[in-house]
C-alpha positions as CSV (number, residue, x, y, z in Angstrom):
1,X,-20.1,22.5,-4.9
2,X,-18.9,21.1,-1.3
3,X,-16.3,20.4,-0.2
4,X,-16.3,16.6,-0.4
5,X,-17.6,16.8,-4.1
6,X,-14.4,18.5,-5.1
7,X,-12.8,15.8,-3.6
8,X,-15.0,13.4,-6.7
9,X,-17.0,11.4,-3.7
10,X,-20.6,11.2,-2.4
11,X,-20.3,11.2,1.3
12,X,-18.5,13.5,3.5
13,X,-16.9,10.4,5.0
14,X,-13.0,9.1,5.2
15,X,-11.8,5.8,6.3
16,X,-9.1,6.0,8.9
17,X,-5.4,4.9,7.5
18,X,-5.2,2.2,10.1
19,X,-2.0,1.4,8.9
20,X,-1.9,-2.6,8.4
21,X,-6.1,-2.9,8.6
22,X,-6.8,-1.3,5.4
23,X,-6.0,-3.8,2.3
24,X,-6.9,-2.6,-0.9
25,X,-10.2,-4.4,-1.3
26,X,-11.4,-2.4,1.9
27,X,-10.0,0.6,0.1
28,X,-11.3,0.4,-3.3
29,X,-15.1,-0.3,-1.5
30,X,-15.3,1.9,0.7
31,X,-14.6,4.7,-2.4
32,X,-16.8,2.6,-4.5
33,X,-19.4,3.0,-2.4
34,X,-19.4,7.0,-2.1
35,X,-16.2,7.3,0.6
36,X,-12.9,8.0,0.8
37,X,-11.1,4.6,1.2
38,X,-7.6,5.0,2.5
39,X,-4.5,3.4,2.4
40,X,-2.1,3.1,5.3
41,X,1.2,3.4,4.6
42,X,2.8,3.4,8.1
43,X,5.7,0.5,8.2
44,X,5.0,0.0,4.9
45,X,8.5,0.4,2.4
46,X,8.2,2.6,-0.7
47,X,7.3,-0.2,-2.9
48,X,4.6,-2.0,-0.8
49,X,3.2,1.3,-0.8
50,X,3.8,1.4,-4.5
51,X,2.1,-1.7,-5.0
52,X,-0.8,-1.2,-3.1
53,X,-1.6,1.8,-4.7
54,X,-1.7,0.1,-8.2
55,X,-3.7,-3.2,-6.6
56,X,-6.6,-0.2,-5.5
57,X,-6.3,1.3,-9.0
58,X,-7.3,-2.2,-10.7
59,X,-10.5,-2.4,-7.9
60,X,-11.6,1.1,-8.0
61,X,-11.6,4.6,-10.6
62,X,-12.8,6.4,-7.4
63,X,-10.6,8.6,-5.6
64,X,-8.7,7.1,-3.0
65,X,-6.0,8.7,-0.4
66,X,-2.8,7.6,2.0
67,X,-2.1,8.1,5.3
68,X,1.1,9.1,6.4
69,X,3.0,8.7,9.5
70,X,5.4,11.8,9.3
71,X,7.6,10.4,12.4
72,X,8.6,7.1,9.3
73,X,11.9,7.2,8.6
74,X,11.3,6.6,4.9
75,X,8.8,9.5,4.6
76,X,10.5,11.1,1.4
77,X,10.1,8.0,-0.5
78,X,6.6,7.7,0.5
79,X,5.9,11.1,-0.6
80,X,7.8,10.3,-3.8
81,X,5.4,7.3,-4.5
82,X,2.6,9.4,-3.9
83,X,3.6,12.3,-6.1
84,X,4.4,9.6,-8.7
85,X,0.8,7.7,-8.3
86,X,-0.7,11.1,-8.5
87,X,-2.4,10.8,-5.3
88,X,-5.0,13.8,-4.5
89,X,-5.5,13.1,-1.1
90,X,-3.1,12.5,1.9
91,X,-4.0,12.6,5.7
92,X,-1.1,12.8,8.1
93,X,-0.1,12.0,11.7
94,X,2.1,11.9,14.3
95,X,4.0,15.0,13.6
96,X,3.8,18.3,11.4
97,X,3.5,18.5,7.9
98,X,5.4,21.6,7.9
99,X,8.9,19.6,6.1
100,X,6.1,18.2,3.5
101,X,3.9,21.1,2.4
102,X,6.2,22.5,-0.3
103,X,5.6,18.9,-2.7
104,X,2.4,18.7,-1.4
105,X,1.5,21.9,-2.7
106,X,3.4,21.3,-5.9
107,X,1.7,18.1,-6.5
108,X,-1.8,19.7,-6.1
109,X,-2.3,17.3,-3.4
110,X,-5.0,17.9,-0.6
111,X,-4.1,18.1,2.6
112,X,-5.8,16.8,5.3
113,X,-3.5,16.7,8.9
114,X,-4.9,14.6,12.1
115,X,-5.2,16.9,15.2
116,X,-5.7,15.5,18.6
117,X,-5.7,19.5,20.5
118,X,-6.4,22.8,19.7
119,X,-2.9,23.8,19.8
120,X,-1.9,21.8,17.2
121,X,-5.0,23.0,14.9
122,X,-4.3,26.3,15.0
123,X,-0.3,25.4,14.1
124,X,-2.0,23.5,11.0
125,X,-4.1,26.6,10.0
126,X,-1.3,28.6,9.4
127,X,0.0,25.9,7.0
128,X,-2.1,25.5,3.4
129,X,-4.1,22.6,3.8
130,X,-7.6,21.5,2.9
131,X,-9.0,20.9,6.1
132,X,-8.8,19.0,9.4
133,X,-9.1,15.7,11.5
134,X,-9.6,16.2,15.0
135,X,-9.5,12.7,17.1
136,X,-11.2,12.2,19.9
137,X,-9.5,9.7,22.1
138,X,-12.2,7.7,21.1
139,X,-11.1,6.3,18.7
140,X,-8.2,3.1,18.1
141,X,-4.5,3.2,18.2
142,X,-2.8,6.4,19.2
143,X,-4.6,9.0,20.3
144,X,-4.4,12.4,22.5
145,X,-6.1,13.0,26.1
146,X,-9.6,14.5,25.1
147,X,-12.5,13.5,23.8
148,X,-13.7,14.2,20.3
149,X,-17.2,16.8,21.7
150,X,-14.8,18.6,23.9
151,X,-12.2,19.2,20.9
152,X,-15.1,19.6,18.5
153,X,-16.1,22.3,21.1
154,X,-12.9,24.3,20.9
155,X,-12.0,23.4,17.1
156,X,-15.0,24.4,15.3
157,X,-15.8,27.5,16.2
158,X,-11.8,29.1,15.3
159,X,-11.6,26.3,12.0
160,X,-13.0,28.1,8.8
161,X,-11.5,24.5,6.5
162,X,-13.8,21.4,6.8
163,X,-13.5,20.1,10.1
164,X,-13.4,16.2,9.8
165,X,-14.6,14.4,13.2
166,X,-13.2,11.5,14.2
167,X,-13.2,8.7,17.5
168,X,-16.3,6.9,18.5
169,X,-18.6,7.4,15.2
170,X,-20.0,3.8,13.8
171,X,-23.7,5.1,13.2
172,X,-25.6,7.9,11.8
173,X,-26.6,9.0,15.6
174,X,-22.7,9.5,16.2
175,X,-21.9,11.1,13.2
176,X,-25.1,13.5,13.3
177,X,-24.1,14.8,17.4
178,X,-20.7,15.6,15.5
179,X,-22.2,17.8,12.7
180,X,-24.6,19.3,15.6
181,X,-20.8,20.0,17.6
182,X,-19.8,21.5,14.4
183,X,-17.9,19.2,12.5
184,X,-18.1,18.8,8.3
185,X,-17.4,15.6,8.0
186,X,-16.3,12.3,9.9
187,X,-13.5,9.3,9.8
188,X,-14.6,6.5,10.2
189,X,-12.0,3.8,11.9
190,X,-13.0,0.6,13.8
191,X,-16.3,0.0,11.9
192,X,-14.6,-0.8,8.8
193,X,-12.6,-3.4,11.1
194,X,-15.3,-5.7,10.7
195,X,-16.4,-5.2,6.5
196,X,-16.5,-8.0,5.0
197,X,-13.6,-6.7,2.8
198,X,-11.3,-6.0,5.6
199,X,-8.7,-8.8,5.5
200,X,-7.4,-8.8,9.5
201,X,-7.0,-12.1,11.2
202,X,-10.6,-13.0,11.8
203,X,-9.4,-14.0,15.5
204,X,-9.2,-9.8,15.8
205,X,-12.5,-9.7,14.2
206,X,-13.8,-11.6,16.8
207,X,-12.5,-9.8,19.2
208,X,-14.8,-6.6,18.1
209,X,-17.5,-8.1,17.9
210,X,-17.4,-9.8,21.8
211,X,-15.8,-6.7,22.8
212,X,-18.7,-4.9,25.7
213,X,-19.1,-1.9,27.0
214,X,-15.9,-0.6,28.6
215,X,-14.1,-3.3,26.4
216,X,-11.6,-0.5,25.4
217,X,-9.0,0.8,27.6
218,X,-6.1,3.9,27.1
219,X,-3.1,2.9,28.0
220,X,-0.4,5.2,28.5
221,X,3.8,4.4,28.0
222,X,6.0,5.8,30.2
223,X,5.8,9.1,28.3
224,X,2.8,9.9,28.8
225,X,1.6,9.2,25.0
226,X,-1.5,6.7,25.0
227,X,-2.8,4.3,22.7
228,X,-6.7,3.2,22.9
229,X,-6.8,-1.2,22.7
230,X,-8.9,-3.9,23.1
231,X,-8.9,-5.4,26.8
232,X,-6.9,-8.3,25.9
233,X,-3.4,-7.2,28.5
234,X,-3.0,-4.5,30.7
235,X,0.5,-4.4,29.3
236,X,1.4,-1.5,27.5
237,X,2.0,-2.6,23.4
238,X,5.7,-2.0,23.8
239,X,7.4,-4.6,22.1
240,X,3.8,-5.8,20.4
241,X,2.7,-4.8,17.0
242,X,0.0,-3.9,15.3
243,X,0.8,-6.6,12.0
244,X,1.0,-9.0,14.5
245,X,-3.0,-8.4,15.4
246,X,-3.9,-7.9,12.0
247,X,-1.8,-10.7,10.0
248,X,-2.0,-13.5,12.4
249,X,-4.2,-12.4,15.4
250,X,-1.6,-13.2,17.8
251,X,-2.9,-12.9,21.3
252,X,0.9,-12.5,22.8
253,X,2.9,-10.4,20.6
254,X,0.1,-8.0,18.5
255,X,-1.8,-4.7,19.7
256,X,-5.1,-4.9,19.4
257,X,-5.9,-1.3,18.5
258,X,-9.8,-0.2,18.4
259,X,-12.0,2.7,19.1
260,X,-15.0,2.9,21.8
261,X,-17.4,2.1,19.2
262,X,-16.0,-1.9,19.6
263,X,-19.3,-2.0,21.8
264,X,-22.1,-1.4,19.9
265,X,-20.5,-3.3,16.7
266,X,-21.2,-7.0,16.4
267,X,-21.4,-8.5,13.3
268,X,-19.8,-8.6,9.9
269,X,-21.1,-6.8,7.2
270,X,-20.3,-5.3,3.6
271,X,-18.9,-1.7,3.7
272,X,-22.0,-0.8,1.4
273,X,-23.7,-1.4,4.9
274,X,-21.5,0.5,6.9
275,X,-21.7,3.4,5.2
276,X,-25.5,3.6,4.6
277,X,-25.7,2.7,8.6
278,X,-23.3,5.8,9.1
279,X,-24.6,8.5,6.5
280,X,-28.1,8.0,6.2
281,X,-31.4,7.3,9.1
């Protein structure tokens, strides 16, 4: 059995957290159609969280995961919900796992931590998880300074878990050069943007779907830490957010996070689409 049939889906293929993007409906398709749909729970509070995961349990009896921001504040209650909603699959970011293993273990819960340098991969290997993410920066929001085939590159080859690619895949080209780098798998983020079931602001939707090539840009804070976004300001996102883009589409105050692939994605479609576009010819 591989390892993505253990997991009870089809395809070797996750949807990113995204934390505000992914709405239930977009979560409970993407796993009805052979995926791993994810829910977001960054900003979210324990309930939201809570309620989500029951909305996506009335849409779906596939297996579905959370993403988790480890740098939240609330992250114990989180991980409580999760525990409680009998999650089996939770990807993580910005920051180690390391204070969450012990439940996660406990919970039989597989673990599945987002990388964006070899460093950190080989602090994850020591740790029991299931696998690993490594993001190219590539792809939308926050990401790390190389590029998915050069981490793929140094990743692979010292990785024995599944080795999940992610930044820049929308096709079945993109996803195939990953396998061919090595990868077992790939996250699929900014694609899903435009499903039909995706409920952003259709103002952000738009925005993909005009967005050319170079239509992305990294911008970098004044630590050093960059976020990929549409070219809408040159402004760092400081004081902009993320629900702002995604509940209302506001041009002034939200970040438009998304990935590379904005370029060659320009229409609307169902996520059955998008994932036969991605995992077959």
């Amino acid at each position: 059995m591989t390892w993505y049939h253990e997991l009870g889906i089809k395809y070797p293929l996750f949807q990113g957290g995204m934390a505000w993007a992914s709405n239930a409906e977009l979560v409970a398709a993407v796993s009805n159609n052979g995926a791993l749909g994810i829910i977001g729970s960054g900003g979210r509070t324990a309930n939201e969280l809570r309620r989500m995961i029951r909305k996506t349990k009335t849409l779906t009896s596939q297996p579905f995961g959370v993403n988790l921001m480890l740098l939240d504040k609330n992250i114990k209650q989180l991980l409580e919900v999760i525990c409680e909603e009998k999650i089996s699959v939770v990807t993580t970011g910005a920051g180690s796992p390391k204070e969450i293993i012990d439940t996660i273990i406990a919970n039989n819960i597989k673990l599945f931590p987002v990388v964006p340098n070899k460093e950190i991969a080989l602090k994850m290997l020591k740790l029991p998880i299931s696998g690993i993410i490594v993001e190219g920066n590539e792809a939308g929001g926050h990401v790390g300074i190389q590029n998915l085939a050069s981490l793929l590159k140094e990743i692979a080859p010292i990785c024995p878990l599944p080795l999940i690619a992610a930044g820049g895949i929308y096709n079945h080209h993109t996803a195939s050069l990953a396998n061919i780098l090595g990868a077992n798998g790939v996250q699929v983020g900014t694609a899903f943007l435009l499903a039909k079931e995706c409920q952003i602001s259709p103002i952000y939707q738009e925005l993909i779907c005009k967005s050319e090539e170079n239509g992305t840009s990294l911008i970098s804070d004044k630590n050093g830490h960059l976020t990929r976004l549409l070219n809408i300001s040159s402004e760092y996102p400081l004081n902009k957010s993320l629900k702002a883009a995604v509940e209302k589409g506001d041009l002034i105050n939200g970040a438009f996070m998304a990935g590379s692939s904005s370029a060659y994605l320009e229409k609307i479609e169902p996520v059955e689409n998008i994932i036969q576009r991605i995992m077959k010819k």
